[in-house]
C-alpha positions in Angstrom: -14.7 159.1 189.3 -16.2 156.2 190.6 -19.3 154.3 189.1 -22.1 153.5 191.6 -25.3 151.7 191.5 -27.4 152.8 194.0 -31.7 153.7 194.4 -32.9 157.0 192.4 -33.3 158.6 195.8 -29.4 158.9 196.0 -28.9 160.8 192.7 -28.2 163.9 193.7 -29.9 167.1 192.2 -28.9 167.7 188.5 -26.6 164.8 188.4 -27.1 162.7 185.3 -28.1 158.7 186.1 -29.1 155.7 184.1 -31.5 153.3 184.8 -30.3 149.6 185.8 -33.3 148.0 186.6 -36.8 148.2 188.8 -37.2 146.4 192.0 -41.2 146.3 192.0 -43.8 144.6 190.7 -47.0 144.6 189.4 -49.0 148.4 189.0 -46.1 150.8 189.7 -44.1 148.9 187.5 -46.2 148.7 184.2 -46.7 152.7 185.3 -43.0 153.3 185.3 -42.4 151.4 182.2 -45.0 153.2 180.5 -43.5 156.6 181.6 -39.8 155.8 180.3 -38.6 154.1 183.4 -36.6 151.4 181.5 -33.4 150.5 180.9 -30.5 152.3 180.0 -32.7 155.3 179.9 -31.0 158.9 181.3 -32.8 160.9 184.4 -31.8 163.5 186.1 -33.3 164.8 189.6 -34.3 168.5 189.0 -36.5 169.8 191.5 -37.6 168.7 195.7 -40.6 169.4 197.1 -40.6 171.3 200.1 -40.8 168.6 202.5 -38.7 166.6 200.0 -41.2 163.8 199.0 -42.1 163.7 196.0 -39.2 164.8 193.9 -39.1 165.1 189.6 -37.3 163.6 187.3 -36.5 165.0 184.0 -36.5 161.8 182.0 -36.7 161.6 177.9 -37.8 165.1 178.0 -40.5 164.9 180.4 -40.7 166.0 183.9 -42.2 163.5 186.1 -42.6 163.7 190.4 -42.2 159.9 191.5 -42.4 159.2 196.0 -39.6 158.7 197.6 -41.0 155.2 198.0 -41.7 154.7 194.4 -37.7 155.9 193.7 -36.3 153.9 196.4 -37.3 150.7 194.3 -35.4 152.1 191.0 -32.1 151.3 190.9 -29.5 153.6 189.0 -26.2 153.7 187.5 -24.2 157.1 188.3 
């Protein structure tokens, strides 16, 4: 199985991923780090919203919905 690195909007649903790094800056990132976002940490996508934005995260035992352009700045290992 190949190794990718890619954002936390191409995990797919129920696949285990780990956290590399975050590409913002500023609010959303203090947010994120307070919430667990950091690295080496494990998430997993487990449910979509109907129109598929936002989308939540199981991540050290919370569930947490993050936008799709909030996840497009995480980058994850998988």
């Amino acid at each position: 199985m190949e190794n990718l690195d890619r954002t936390l909007n191409d995990l797919p649903l129920y696949q285990k991923g780990y956290i590399k790094k975050l590409n913002c800056t500023g609010t959303i990132r203090r947010r994120l780090l307070d919430l667990g976002f950091i690295e080496g940490a494990c998430i997993i996508p487990t449910l979509v919203s109907p129109l598929n934005d936002p989308r939540a995260f199981s991540i050290l035992g919370t569930l947490i919905a993050i936008r799709k352009e909030d996840a497009n700045e995480i980058i994850v290992h998988f």
